[in-house]
Backbone as JSON, one array per atom type, in Angstrom:
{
  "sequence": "XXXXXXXXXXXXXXXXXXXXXXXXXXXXXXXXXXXXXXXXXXXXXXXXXXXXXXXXXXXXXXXXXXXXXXXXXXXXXXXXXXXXXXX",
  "N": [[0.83, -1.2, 0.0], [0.58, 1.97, -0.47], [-0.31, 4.05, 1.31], [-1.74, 5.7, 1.54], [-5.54, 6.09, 1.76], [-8.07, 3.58, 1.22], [-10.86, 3.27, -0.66], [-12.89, 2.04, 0.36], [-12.23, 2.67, 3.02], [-12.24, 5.48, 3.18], [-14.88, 6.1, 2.56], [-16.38, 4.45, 4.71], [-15.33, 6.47, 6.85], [-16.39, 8.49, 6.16], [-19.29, 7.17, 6.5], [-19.52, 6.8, 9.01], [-19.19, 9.89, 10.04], [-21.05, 11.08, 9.11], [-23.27, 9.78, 10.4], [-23.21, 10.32, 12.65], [-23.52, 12.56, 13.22], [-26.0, 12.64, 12.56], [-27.39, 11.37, 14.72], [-26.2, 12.48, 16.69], [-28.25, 14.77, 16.29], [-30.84, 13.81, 16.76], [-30.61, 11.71, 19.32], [-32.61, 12.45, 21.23], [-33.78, 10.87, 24.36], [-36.48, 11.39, 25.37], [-38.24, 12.2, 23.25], [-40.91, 11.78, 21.56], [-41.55, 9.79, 18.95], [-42.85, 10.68, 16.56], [-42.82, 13.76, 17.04], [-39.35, 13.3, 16.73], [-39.37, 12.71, 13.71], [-40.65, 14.57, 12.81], [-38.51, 16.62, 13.32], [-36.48, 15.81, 11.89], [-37.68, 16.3, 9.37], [-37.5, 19.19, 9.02], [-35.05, 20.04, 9.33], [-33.91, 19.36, 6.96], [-32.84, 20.99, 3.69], [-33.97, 23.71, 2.2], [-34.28, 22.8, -0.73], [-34.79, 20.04, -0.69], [-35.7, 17.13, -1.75], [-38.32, 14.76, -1.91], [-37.39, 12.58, -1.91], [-34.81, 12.62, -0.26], [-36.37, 13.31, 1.82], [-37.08, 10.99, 2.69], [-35.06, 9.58, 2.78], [-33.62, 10.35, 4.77], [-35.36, 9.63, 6.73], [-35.29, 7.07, 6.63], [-32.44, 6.46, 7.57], [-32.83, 7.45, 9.79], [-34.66, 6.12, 11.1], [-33.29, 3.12, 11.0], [-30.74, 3.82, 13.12], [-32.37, 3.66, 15.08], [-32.83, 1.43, 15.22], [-30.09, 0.23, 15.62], [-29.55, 1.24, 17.74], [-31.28, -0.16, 19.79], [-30.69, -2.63, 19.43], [-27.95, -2.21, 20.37], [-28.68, -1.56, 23.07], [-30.08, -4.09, 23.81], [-27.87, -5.7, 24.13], [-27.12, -6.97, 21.84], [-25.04, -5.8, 20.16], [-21.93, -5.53, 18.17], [-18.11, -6.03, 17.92], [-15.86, -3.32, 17.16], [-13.7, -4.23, 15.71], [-14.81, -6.78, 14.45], [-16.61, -5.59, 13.64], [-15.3, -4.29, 11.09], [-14.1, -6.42, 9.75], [-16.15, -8.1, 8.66], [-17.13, -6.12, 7.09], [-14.77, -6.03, 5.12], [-14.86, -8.3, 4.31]],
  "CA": [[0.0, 0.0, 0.0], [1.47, 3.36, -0.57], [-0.41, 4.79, 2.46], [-3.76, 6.21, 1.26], [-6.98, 4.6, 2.54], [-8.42, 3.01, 0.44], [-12.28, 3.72, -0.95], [-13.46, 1.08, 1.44], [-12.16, 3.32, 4.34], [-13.01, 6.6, 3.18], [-16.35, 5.51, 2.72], [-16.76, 3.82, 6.04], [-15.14, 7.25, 7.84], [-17.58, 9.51, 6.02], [-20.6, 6.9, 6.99], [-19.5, 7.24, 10.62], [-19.81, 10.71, 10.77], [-23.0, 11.32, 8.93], [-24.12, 9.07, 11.12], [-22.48, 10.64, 14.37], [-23.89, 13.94, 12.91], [-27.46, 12.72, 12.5], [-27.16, 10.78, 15.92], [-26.25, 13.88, 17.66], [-29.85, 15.83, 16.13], [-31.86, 12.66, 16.56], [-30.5, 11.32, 20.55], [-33.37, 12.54, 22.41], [-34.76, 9.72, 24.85], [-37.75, 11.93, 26.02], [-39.2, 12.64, 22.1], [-41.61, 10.68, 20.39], [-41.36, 9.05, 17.17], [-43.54, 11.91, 15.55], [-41.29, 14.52, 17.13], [-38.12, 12.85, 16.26], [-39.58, 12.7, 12.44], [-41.05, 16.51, 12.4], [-37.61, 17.4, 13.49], [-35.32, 15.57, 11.19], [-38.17, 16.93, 8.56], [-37.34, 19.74, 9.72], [-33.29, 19.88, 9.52], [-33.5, 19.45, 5.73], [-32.81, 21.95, 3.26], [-35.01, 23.94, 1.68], [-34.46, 21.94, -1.96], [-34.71, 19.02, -0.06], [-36.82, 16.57, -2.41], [-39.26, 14.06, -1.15], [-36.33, 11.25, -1.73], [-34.43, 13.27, 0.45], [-36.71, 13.39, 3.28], [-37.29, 9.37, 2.68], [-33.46, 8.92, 3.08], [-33.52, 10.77, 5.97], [-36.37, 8.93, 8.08], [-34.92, 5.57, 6.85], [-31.47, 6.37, 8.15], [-33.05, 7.93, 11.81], [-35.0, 4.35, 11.83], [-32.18, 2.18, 10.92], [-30.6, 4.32, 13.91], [-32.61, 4.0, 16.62], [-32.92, 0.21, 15.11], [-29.32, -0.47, 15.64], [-29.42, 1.64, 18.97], [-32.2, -0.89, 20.26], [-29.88, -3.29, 19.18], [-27.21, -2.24, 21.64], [-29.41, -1.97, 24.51], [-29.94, -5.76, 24.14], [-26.45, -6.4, 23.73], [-26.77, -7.36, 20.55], [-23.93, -5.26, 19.46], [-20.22, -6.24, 17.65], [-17.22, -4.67, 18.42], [-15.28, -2.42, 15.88], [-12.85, -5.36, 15.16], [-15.55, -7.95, 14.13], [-17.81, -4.89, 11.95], [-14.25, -4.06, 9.94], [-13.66, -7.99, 9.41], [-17.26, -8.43, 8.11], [-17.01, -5.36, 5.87], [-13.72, -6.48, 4.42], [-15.02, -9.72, 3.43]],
  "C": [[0.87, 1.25, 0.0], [0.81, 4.31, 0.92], [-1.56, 5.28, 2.35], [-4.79, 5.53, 1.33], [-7.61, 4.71, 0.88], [-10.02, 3.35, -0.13], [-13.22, 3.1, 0.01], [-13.73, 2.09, 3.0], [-12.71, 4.25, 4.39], [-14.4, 6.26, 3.32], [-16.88, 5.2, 4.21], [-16.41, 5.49, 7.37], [-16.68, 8.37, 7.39], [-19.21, 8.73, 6.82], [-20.51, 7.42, 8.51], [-19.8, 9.08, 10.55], [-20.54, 11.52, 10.14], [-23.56, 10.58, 10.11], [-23.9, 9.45, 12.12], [-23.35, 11.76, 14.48], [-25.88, 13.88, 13.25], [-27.93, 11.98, 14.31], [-27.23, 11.66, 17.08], [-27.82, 14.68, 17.37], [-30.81, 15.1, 16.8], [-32.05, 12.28, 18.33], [-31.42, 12.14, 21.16], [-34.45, 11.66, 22.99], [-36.36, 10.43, 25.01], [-38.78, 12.08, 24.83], [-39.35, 11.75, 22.17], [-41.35, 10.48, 19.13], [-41.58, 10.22, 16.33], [-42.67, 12.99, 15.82], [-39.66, 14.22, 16.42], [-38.63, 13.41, 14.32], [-39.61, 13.9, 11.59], [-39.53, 16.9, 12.26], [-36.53, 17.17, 12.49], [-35.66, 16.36, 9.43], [-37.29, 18.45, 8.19], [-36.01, 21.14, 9.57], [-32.97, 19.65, 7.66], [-33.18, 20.67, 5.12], [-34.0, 22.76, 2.38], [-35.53, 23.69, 0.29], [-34.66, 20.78, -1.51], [-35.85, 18.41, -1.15], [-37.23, 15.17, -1.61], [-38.36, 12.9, -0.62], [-35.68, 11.42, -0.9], [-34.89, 12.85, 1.93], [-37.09, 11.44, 3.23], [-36.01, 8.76, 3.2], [-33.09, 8.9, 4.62], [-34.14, 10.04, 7.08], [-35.83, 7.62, 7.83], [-33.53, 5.57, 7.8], [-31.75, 6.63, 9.88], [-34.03, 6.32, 12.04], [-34.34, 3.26, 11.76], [-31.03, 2.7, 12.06], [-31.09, 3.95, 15.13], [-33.29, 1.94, 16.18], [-31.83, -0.42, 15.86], [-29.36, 0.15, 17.51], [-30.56, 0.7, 20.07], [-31.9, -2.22, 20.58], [-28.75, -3.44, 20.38], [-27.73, -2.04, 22.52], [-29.72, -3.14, 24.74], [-29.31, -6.28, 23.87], [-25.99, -7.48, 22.81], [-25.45, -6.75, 18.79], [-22.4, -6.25, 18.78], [-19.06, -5.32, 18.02], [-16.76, -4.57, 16.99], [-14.62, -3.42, 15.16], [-13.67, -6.43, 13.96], [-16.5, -7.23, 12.96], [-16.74, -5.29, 11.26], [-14.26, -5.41, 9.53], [-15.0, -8.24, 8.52], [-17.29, -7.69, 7.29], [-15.99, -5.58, 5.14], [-13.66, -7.69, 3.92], [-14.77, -9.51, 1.89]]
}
């Protein structure tokens, strides 16, 4: 390797922090579902197209999927994702 990550990595750093980013708007235990949804609505831009806001609510429910996930210690550690994505 000459030293430059690879497309694999980049990729994987940008998902993390979209996902850290939307994680941070989204983490409030006390909202409701409908709240959570209004708000991520919300947080778009003002071209935002419908696909847009579809992307958006799938990623905040695949979110508070995987976060449901680690509360029933059904998590992986970092070692065991990278190994499974590098298949």
């Amino acid at each position: 390797m000459d030293g430059q990550p690879t497309a694999l990595e980049v990729t994987w750093y940008i998902v993390k922090a979209v996902r850290g980013a939307v994680f941070r708007e989204v983490q409030m235990s006390d909202s409701t579902a409908k709240q959570k949804v209004l708000e991520a609505i919300e947080k778009l831009p003002a071209d935002a197209t419908v696909e847009d806001a579809i992307e958006q609510l799938v990623l905040l429910a695949k979110i508070q999927e995987g976060l449901a996930q680690l509360d029933a210690g059904q998590g992986v550690e970092h070692s065991e994702a990278k190994r499974r994505l590098l298949r």
